[in-house]
N, C-alpha and C positions, 0 to 999 in steps of 0.2 A: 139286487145287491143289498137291498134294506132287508130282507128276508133273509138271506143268508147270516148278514150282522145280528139279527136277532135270534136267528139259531146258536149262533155263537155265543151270544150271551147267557140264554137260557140253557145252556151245557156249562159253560162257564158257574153260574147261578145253582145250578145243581149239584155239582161236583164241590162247590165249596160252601154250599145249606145257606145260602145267602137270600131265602125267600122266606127265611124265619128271622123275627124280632129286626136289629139296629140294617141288617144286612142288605132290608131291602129295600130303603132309602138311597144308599148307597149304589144298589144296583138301578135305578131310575135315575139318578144324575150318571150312571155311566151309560146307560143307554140314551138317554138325550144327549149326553155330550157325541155318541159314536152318530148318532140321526142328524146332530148339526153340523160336524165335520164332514160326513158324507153328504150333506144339502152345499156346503159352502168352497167345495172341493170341483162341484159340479160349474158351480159361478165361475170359478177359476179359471178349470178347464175353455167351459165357453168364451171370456173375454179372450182367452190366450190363443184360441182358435182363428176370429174375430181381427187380433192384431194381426196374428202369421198371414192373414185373408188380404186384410187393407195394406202390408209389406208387396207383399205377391203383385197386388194391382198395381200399386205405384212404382213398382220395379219394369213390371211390362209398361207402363206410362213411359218412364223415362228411356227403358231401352229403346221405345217405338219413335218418339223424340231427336234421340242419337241416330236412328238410322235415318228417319228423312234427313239429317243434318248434313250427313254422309252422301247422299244421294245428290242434295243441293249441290255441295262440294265438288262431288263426281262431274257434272251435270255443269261447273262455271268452269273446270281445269277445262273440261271436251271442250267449250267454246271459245277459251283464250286459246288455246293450242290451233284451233281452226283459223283463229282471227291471226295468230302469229305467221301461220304458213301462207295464210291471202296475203298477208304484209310483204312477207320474205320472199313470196312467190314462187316458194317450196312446195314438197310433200314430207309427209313422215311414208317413212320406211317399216313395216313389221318386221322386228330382229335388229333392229338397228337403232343403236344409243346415238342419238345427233338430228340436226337438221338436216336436210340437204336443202339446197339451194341451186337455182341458176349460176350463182355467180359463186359460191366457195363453200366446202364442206365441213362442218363442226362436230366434230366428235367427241364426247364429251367421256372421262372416264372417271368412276371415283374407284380409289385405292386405298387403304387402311393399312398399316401398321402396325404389330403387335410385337414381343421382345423374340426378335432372328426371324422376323416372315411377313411378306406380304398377301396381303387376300388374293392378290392374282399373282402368277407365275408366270404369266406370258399374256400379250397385248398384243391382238392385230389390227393394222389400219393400212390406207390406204398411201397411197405416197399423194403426197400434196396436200391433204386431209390437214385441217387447222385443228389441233389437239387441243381441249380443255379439260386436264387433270387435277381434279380433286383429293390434295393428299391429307388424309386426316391420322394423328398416331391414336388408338388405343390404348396403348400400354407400352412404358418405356420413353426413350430419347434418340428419335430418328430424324433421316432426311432420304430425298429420294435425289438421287441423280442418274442420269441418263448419258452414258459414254457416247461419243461420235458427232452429241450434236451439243454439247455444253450446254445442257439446260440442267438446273439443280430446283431444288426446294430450299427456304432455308432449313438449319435443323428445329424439331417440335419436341417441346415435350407432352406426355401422353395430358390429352384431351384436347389440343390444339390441328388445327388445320389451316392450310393455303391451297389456293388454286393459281396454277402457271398456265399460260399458251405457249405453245410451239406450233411451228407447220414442219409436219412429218417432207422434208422437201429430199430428203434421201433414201433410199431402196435401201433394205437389206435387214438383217439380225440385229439388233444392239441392246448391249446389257442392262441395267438399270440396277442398283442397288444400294443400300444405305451407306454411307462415308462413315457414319460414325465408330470410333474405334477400330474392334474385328470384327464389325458385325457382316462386313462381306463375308469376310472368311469361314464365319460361321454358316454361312449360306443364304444369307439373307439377299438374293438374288433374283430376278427375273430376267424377260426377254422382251422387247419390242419387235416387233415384226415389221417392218416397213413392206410391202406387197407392191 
């Protein structure tokens, strides 16, 4: 690179007679100054390499940090969940949001809300099945009510949630949808399924 710079010069130098009389003073502080910009550009480069290096590490440090955290985490919900079902003298079910129990079944559902729709459009459960429903709004001014078995939410405005119990103690279809204003009409509508 320094070879090249001083070709450069020395074309430079030629091309404008700058190696006779005041000219070539001039061209020796311009070659030292090109020689210590090119020495200190190198310094540069290097720290800047240097930091990007000691970023990198400390990045996998912390990420490696985060994940054992996550693992811990993983690793204490598996043994509360174990120690809940010895309690309850349940099992958990794979596909199946709830406890079961010997003695009575908890299903648990969350639900959201956003302006004219719910995240779900239809709900199946069991009949008998002890429902806990999670209704939180997103966006807007809702409520959830549920026809046939007079259970309601009160109404929420968007970032707000309730959770209600019911026991699903009736077979069949039942509709569910927001009170507020026209927003049934608008479709803001689901189905229960009692099974």
């Amino acid at each position: 690179m320094a070879l090249f710079r001083m070709t450069k010069i020395n074309n430079f130098m030629n091309d404008y007679k700058l190696n006779q009389g005041i000219g070539l003073p001039i061209a020796i502080i311009i070659i030292a100054l090109a020689l210590a910009g090119g020495g200190g550009s190198y310094y540069v480069i290097k720290r800047q390499a240097k930091q990007a290096r000691e970023a990198q590490e400390r990045a996998l440090r912390e990420g490696d940090a985060k994940l054992k955290e996550m693992r811990m985490m993983r690793d204490a919900m598996t043994k509360s969940d174990d120690a809940m079902m010895e309690k309850e003298g349940g099992m958990m079910v794979p596909g199946y949001e709830g406890i079961m129990t010997d003695k009575e079944v908890t299903h648990m559902i969350d639900l959201t809300a956003q302006n004219f729709s719910f995240s779900k459009s239809e709900i199946r459960v069991k009949k008998g099945e002890k429902i806990e429903l999670t209704f939180e709004v997103k966006e807007g001014y809702h409520d959830w009510t549920l026809e046939g078995y007079n259970v309601r939410t009160k109404k929420i405005n968007a970032g707000g949630e309730e959770t209600i119990e019911f026991t699903a103690n009736k077979a069949g279809t039942f509709e569910y949808y927001c009170s507020v204003g026209s927003h049934r009409a608008m479709g803001m509508t689901g189905r229960l399924i009692v099974e």
